[in-house]
PyMOL commands that place a pseudoatom at each C-alpha (Angstrom):
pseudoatom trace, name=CA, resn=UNK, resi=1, chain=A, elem=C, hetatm=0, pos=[-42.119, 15.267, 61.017]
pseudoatom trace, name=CA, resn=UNK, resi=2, chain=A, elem=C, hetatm=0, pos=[-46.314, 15.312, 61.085]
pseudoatom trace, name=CA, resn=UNK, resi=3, chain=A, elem=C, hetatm=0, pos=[-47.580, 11.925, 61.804]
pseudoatom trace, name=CA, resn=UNK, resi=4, chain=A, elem=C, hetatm=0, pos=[-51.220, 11.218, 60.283]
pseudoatom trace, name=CA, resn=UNK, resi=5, chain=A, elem=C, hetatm=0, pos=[-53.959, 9.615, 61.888]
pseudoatom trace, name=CA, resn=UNK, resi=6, chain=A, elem=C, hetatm=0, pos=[-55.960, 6.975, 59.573]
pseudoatom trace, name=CA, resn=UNK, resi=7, chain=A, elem=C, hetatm=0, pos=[-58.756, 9.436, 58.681]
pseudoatom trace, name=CA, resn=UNK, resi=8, chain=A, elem=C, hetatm=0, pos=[-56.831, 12.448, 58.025]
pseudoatom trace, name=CA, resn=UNK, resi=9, chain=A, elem=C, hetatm=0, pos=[-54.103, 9.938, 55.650]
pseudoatom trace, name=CA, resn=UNK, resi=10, chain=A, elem=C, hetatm=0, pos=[-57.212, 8.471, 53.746]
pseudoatom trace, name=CA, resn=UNK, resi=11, chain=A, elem=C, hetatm=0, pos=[-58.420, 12.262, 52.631]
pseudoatom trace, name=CA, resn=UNK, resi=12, chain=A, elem=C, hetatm=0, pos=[-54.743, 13.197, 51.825]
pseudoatom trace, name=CA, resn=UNK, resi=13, chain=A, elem=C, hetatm=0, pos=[-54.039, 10.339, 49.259]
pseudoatom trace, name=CA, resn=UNK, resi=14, chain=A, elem=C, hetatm=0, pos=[-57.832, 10.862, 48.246]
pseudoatom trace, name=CA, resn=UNK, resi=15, chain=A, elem=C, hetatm=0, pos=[-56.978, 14.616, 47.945]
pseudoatom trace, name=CA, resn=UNK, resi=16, chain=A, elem=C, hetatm=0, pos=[-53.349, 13.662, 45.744]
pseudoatom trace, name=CA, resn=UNK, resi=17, chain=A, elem=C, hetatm=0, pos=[-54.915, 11.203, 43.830]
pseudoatom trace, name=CA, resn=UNK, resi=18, chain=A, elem=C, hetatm=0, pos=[-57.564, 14.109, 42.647]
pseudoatom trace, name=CA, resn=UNK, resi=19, chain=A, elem=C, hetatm=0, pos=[-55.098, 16.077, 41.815]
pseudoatom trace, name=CA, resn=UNK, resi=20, chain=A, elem=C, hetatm=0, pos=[-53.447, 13.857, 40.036]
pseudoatom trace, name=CA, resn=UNK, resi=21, chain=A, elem=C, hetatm=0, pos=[-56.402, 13.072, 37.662]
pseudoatom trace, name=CA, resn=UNK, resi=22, chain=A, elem=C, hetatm=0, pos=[-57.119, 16.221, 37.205]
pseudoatom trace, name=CA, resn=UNK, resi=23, chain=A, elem=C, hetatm=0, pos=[-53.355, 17.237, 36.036]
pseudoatom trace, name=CA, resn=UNK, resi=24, chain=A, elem=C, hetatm=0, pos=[-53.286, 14.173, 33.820]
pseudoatom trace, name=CA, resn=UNK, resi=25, chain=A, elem=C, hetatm=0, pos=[-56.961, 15.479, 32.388]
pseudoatom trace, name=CA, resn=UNK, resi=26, chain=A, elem=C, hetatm=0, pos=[-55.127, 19.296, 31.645]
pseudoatom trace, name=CA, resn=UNK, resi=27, chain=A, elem=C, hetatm=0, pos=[-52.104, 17.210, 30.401]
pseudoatom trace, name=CA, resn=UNK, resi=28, chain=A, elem=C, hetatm=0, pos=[-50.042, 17.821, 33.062]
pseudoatom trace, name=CA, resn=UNK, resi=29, chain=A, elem=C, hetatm=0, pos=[-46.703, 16.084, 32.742]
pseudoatom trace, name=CA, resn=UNK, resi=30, chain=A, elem=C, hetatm=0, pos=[-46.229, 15.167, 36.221]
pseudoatom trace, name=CA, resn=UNK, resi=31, chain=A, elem=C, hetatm=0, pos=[-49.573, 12.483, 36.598]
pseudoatom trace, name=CA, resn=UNK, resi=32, chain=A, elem=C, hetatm=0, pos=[-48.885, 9.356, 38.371]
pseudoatom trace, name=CA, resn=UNK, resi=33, chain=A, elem=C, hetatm=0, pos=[-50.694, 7.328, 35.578]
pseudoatom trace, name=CA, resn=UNK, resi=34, chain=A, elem=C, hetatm=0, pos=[-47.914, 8.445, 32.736]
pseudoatom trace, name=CA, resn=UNK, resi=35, chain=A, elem=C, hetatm=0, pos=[-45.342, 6.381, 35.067]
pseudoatom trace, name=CA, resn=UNK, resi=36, chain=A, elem=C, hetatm=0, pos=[-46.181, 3.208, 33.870]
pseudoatom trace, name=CA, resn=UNK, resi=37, chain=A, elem=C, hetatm=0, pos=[-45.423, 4.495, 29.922]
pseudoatom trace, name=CA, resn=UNK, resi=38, chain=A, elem=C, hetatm=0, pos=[-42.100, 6.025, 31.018]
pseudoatom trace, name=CA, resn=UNK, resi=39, chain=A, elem=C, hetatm=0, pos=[-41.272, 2.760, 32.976]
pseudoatom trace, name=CA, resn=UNK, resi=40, chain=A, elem=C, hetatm=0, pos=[-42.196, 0.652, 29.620]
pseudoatom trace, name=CA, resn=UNK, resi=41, chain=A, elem=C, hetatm=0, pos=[-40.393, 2.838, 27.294]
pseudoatom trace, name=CA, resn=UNK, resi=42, chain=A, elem=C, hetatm=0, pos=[-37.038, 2.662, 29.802]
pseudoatom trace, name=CA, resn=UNK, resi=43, chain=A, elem=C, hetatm=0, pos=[-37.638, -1.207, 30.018]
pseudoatom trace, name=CA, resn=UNK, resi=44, chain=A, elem=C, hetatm=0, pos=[-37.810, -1.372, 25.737]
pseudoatom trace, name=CA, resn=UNK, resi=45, chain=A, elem=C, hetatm=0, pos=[-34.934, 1.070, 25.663]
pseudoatom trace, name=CA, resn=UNK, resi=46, chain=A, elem=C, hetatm=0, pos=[-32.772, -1.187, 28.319]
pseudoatom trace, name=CA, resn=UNK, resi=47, chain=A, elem=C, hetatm=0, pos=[-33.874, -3.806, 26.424]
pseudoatom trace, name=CA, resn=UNK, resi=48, chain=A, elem=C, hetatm=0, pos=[-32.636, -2.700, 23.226]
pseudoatom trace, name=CA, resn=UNK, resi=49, chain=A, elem=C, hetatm=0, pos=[-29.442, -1.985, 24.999]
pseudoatom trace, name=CA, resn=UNK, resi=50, chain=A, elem=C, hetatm=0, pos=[-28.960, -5.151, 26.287]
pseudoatom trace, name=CA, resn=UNK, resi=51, chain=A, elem=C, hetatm=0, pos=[-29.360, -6.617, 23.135]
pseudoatom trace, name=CA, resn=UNK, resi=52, chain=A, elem=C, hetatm=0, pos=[-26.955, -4.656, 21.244]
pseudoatom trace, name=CA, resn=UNK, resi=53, chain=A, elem=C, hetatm=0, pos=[-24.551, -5.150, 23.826]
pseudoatom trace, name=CA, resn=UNK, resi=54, chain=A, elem=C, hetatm=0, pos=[-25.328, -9.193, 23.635]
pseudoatom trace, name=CA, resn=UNK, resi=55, chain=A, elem=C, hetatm=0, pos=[-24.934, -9.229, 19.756]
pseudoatom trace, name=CA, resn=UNK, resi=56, chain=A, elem=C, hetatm=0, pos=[-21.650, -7.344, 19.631]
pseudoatom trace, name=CA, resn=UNK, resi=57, chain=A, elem=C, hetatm=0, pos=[-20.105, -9.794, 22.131]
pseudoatom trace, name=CA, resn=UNK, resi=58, chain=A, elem=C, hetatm=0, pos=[-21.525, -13.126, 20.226]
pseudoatom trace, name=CA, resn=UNK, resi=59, chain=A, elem=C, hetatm=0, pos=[-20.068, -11.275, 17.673]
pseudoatom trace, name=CA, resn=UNK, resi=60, chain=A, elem=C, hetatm=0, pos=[-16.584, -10.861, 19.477]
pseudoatom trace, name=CA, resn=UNK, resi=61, chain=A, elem=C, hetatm=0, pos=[-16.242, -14.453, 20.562]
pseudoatom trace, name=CA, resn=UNK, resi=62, chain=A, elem=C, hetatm=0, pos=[-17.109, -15.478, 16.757]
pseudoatom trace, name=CA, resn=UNK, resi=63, chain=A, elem=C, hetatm=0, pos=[-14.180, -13.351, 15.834]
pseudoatom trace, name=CA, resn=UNK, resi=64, chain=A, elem=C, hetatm=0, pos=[-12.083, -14.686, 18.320]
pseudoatom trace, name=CA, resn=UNK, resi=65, chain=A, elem=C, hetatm=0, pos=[-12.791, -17.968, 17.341]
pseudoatom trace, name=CA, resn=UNK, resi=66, chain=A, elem=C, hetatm=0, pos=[-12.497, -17.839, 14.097]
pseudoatom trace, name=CA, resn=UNK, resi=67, chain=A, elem=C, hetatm=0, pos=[-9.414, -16.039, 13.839]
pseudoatom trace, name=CA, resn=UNK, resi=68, chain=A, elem=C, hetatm=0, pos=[-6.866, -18.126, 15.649]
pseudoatom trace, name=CA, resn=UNK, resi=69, chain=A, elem=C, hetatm=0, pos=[-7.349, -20.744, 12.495]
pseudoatom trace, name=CA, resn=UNK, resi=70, chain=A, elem=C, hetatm=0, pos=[-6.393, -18.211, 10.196]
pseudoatom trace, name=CA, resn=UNK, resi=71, chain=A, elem=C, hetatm=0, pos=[-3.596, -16.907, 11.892]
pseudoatom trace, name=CA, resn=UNK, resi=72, chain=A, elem=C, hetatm=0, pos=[-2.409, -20.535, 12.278]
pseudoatom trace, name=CA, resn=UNK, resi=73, chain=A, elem=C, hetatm=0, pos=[-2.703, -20.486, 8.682]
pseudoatom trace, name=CA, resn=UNK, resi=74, chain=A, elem=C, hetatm=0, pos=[-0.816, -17.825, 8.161]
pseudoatom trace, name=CA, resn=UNK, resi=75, chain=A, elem=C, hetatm=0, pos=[2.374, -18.136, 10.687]
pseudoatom trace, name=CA, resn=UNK, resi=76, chain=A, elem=C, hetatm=0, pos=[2.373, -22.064, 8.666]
pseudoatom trace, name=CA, resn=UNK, resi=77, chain=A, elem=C, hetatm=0, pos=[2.482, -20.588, 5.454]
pseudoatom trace, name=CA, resn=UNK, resi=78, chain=A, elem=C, hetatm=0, pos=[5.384, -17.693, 6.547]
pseudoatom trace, name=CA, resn=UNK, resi=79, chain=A, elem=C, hetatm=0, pos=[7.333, -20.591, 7.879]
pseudoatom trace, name=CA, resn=UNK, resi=80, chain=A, elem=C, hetatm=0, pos=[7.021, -22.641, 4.981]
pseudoatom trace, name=CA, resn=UNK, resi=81, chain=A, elem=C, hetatm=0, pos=[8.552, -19.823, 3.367]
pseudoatom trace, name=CA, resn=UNK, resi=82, chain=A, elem=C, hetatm=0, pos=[10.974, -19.027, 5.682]
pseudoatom trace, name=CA, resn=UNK, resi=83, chain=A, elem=C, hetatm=0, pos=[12.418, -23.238, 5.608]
pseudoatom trace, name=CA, resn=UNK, resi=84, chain=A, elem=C, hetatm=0, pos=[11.919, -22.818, 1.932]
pseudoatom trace, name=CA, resn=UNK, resi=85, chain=A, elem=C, hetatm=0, pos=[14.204, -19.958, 1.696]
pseudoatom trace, name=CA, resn=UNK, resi=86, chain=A, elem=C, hetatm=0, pos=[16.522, -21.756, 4.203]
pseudoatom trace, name=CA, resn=UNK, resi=87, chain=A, elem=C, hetatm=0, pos=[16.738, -24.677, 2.283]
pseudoatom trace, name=CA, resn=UNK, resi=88, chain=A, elem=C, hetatm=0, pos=[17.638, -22.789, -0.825]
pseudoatom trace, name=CA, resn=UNK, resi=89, chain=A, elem=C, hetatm=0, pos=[20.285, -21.175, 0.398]
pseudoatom trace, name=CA, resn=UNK, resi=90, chain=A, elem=C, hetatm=0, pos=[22.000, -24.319, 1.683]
pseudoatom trace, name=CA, resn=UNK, resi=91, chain=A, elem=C, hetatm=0, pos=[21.256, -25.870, -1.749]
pseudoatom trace, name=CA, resn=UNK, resi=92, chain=A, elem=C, hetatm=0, pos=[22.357, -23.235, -3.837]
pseudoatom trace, name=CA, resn=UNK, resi=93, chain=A, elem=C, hetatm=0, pos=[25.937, -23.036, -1.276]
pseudoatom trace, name=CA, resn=UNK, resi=94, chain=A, elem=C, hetatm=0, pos=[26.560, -26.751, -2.625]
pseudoatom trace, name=CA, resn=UNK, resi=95, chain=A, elem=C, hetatm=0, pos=[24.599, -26.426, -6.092]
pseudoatom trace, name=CA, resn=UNK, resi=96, chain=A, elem=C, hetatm=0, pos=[28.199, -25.792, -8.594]
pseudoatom trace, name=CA, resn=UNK, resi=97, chain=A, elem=C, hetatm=0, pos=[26.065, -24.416, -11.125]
pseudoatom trace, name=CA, resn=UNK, resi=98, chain=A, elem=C, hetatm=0, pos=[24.505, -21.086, -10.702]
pseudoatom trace, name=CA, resn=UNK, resi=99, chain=A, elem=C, hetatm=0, pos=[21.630, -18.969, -13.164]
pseudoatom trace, name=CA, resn=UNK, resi=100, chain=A, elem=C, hetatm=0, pos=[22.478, -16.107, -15.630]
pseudoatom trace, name=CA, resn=UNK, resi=101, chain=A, elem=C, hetatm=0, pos=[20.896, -12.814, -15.964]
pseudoatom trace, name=CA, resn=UNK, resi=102, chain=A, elem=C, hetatm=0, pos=[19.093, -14.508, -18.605]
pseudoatom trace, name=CA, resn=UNK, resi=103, chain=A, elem=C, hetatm=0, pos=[18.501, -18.190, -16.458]
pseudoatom trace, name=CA, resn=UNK, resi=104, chain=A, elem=C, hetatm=0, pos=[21.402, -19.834, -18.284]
pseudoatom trace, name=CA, resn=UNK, resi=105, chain=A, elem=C, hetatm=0, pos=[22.515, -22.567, -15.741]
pseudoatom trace, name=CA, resn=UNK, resi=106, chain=A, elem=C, hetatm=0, pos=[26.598, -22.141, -15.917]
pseudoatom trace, name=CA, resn=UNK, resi=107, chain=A, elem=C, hetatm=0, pos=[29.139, -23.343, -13.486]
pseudoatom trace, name=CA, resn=UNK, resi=108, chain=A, elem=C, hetatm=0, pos=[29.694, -20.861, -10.312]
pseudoatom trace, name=CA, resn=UNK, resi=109, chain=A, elem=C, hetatm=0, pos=[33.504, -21.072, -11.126]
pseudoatom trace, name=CA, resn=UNK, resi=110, chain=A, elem=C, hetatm=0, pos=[33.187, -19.673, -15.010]
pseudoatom trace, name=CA, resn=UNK, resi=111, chain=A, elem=C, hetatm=0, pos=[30.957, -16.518, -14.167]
pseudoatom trace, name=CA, resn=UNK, resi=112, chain=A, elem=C, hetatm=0, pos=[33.174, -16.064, -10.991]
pseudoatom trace, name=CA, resn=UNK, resi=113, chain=A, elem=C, hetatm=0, pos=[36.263, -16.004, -13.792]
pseudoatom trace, name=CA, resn=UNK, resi=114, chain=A, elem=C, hetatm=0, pos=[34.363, -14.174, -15.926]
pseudoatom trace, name=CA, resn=UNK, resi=115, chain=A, elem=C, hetatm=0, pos=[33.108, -11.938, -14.213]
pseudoatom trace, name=CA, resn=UNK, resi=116, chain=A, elem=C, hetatm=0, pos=[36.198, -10.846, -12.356]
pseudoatom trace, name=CA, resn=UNK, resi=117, chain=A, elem=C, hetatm=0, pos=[37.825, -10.457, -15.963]
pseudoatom trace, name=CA, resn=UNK, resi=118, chain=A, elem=C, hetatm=0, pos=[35.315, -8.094, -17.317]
pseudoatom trace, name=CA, resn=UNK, resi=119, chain=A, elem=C, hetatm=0, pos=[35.957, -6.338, -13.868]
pseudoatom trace, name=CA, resn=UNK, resi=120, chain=A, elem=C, hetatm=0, pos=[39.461, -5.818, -14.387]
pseudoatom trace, name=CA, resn=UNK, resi=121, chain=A, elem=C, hetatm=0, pos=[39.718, -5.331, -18.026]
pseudoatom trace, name=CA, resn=UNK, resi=122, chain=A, elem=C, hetatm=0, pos=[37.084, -2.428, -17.610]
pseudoatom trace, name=CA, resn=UNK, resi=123, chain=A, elem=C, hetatm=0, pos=[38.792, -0.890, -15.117]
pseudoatom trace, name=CA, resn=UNK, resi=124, chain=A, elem=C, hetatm=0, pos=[42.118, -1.414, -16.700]
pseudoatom trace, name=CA, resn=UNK, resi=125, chain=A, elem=C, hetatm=0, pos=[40.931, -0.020, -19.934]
pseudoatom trace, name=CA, resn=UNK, resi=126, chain=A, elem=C, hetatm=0, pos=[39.330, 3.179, -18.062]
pseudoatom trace, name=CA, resn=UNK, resi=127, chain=A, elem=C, hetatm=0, pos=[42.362, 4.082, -16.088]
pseudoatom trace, name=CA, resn=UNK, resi=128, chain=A, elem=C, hetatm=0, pos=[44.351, 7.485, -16.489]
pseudoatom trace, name=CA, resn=UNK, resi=129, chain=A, elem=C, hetatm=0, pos=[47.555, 5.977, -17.869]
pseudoatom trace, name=CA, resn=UNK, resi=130, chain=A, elem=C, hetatm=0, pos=[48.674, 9.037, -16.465]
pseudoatom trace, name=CA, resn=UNK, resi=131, chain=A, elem=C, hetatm=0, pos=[48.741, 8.143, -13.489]
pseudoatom trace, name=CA, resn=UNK, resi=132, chain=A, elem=C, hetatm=0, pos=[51.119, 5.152, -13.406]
pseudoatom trace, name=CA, resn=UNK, resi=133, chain=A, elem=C, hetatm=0, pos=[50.726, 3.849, -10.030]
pseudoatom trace, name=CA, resn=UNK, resi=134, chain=A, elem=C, hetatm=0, pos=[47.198, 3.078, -10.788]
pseudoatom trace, name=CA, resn=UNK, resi=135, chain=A, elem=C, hetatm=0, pos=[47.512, 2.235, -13.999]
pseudoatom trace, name=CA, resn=UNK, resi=136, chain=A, elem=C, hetatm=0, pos=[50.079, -0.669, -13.443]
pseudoatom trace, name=CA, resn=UNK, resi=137, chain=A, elem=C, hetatm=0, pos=[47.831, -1.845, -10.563]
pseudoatom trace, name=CA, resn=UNK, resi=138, chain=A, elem=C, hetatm=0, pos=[44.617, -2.241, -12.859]
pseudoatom trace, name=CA, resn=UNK, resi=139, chain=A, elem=C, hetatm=0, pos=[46.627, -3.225, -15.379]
pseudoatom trace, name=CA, resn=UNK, resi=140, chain=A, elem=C, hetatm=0, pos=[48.510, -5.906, -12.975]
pseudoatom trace, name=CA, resn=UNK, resi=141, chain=A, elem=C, hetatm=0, pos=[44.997, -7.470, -12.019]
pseudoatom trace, name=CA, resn=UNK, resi=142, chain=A, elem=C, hetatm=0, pos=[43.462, -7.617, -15.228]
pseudoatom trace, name=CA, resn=UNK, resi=143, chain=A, elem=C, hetatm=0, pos=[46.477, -9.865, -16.033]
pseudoatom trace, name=CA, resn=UNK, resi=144, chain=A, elem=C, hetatm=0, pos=[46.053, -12.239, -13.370]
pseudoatom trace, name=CA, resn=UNK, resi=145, chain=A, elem=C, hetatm=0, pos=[42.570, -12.138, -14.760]
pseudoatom trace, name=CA, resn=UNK, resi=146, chain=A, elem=C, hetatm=0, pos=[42.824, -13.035, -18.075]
pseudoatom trace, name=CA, resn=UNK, resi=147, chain=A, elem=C, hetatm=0, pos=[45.615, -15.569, -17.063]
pseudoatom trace, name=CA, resn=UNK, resi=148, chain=A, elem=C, hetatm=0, pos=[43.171, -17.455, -14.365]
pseudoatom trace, name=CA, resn=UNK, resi=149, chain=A, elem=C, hetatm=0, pos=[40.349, -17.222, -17.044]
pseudoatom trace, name=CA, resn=UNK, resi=150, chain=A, elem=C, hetatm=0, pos=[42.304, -19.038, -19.397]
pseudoatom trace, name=CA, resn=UNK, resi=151, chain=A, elem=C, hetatm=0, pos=[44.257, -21.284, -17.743]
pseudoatom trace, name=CA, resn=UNK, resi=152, chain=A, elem=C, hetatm=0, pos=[40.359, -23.064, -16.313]
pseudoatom trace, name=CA, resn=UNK, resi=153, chain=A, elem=C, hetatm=0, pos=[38.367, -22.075, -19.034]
pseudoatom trace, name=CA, resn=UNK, resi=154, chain=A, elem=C, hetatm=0, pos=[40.072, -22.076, -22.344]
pseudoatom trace, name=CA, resn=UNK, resi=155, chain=A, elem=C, hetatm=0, pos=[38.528, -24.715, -24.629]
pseudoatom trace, name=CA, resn=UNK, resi=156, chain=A, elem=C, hetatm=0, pos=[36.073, -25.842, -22.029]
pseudoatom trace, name=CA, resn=UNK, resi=157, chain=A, elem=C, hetatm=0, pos=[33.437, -28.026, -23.884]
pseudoatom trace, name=CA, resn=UNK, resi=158, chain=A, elem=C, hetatm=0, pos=[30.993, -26.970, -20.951]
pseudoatom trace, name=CA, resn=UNK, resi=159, chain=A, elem=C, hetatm=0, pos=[31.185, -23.038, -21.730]
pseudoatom trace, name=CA, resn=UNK, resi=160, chain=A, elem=C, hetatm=0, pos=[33.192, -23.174, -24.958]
pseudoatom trace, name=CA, resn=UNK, resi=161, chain=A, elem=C, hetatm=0, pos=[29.724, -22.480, -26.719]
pseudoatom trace, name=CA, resn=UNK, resi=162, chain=A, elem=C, hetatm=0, pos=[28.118, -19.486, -24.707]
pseudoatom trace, name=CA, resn=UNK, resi=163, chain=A, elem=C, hetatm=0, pos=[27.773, -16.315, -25.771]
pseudoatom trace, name=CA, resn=UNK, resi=164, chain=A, elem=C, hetatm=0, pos=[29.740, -14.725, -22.708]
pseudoatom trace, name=CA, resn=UNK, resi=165, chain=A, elem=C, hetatm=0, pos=[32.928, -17.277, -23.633]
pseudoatom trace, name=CA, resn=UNK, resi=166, chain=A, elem=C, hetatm=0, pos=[33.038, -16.197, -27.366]
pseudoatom trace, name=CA, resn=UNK, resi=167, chain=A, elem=C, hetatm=0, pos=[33.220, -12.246, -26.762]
pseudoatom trace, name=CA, resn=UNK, resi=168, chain=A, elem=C, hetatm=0, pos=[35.581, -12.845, -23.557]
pseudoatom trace, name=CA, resn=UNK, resi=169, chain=A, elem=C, hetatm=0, pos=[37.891, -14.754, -26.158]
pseudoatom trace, name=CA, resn=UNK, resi=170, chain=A, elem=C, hetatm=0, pos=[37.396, -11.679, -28.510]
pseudoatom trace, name=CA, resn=UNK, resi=171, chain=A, elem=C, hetatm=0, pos=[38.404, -9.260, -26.075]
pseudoatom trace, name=CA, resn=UNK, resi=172, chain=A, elem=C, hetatm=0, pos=[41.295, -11.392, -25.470]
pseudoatom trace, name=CA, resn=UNK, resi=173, chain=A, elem=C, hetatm=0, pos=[42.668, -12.237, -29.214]
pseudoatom trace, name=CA, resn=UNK, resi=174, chain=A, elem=C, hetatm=0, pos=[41.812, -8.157, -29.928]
pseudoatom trace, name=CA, resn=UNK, resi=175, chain=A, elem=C, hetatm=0, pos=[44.089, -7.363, -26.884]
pseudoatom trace, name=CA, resn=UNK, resi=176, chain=A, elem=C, hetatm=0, pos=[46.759, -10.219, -28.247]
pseudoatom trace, name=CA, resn=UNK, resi=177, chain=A, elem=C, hetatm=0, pos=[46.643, -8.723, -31.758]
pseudoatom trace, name=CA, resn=UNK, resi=178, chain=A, elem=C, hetatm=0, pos=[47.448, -4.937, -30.829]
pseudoatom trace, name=CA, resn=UNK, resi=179, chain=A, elem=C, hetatm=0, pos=[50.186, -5.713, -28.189]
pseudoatom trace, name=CA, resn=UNK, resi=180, chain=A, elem=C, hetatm=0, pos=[51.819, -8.032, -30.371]
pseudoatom trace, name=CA, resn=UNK, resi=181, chain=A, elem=C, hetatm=0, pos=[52.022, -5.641, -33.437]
pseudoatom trace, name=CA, resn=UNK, resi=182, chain=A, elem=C, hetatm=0, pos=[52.617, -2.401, -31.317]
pseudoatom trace, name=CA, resn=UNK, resi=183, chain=A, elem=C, hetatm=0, pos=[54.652, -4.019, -28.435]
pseudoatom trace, name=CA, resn=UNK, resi=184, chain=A, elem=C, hetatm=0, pos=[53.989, -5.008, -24.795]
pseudoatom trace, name=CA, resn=UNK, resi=185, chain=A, elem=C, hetatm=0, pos=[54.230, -1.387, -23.527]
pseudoatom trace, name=CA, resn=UNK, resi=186, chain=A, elem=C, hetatm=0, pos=[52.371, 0.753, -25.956]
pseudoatom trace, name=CA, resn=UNK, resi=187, chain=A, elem=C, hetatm=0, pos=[49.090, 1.951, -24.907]
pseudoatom trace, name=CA, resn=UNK, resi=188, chain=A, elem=C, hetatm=0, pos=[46.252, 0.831, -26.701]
pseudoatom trace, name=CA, resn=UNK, resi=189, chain=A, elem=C, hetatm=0, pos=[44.408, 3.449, -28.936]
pseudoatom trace, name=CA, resn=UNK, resi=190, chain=A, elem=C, hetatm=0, pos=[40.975, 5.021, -28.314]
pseudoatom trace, name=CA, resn=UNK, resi=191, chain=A, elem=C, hetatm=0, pos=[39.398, 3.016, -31.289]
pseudoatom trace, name=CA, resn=UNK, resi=192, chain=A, elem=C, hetatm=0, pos=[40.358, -0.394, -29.731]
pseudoatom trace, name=CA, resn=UNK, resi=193, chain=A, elem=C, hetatm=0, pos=[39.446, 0.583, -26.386]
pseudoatom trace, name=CA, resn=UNK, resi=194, chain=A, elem=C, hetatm=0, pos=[35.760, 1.465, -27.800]
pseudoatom trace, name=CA, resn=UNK, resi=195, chain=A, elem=C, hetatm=0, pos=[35.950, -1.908, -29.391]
pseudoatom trace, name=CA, resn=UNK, resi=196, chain=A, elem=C, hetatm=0, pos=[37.035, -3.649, -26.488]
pseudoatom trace, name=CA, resn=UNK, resi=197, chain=A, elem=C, hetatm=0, pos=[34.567, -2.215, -24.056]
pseudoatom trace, name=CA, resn=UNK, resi=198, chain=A, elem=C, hetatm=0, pos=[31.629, -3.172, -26.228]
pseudoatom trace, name=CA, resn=UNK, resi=199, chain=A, elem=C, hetatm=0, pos=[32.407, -6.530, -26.063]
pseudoatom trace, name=CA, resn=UNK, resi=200, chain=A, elem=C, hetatm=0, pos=[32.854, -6.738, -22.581]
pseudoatom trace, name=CA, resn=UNK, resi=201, chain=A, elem=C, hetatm=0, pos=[29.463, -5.091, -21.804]
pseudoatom trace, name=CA, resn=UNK, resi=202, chain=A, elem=C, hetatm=0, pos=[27.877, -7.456, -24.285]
pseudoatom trace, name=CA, resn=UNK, resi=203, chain=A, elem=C, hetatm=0, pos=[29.652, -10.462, -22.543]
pseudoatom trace, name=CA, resn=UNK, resi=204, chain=A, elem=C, hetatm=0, pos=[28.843, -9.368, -19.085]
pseudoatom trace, name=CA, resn=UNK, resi=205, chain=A, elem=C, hetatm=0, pos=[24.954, -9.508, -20.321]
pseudoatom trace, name=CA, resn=UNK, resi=206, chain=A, elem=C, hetatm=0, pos=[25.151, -12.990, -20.310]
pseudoatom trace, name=CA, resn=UNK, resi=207, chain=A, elem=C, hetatm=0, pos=[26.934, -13.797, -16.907]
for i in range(1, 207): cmd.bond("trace and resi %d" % i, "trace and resi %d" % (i + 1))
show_as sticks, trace
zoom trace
């Protein structure tokens, strides 16, 4: 490494500051006097930077501050719902009255009955009688069916009135009526099977 004496390092920095100058004066890119531009435009430029990089996390702290509220919100609202739903079930498990199809408030224990008897009439009704094993077995529960039905509901002032109770009681005097004029093992005929199934789908529209 060349060590410079005082004289000889004053006309060396004299000499690279002229050329210098006169690079800068032929627009040179390299001149020592563009450094302070380039050093401003990098300081704007990290400034800018540093800016956007401050706004986005004001921006994520707002966020995070503002959403825990609203998810408080919402987890109070879902369990509202949830003790709501809760609570209804519990109420509905003692409630003895239950809704219709069609928001009728009946007891549980009629549209249980009633139900079941549609249930096994249809089935009854739509069983090969062919097959007599399975016919006697529908044909065994739909009796139990229409005798529990009656034995509850028959003449009940509280049901006595609804639509579902007067074509049940059809069902049952058209069923009484054939057996008792063609006897308690005839089968019944197509016609009064067509008849009978009608009214049990219209009665089953109101349970």
């Amino acid at each position: 490494m060349t060590v410079l004496s005082g004289g000889k390092c004053s006309i060396v920095i004299a000499e690279h500051f002229k050329k210098t100058s006169t690079a800068s004066n032929t627009g040179g890119s390299n001149s020592i006097w563009q450094l302070p531009l380039q050093e401003n435009r990098i300081s704007r430029r990290h400034s800018f930077v540093h800016g956007a990089v401050s706004l986005v996390a004001v921006l994520t702290l707002n966020q995070g501050i503002v959403s825990p509220p609203a998810w408080a919100e919402d987890k109070t609202a879902k369990k509202d719902d949830e003790d709501e739903g809760i609570f209804g079930t519990i109420k509905s498990l003692f409630d003895p009255n239950e809704k219709t199809k069609l928001g009728r408030v009946l007891p549980k224990a009629y549209l249980k009955s009633a139900r079941e008897l549609v249930k096994t009439l249809r089935e009854s009704l739509k069983e090969d009688p062919n097959d007599m094993a399975k016919f006697r077995r529908t044909a065994d529960s739909a009796k139990v069916s229409i005798r529990d039905y009656l034995s509850n509901w028959k003449g009940q002032q509280t049901v006595v009135s609804e639509e579902s109770y007067v074509e049940l009681e059809k069902v049952i005097r058209s069923l009484a009526n054939f057996y008792s004029k063609a006897g308690p093992s005839a089968l019944l005929s197509d016609e009064v099977k067509s008849e009978i199934l009608t009214d049990l789908d219209t009665a089953e529209k109101f349970l």
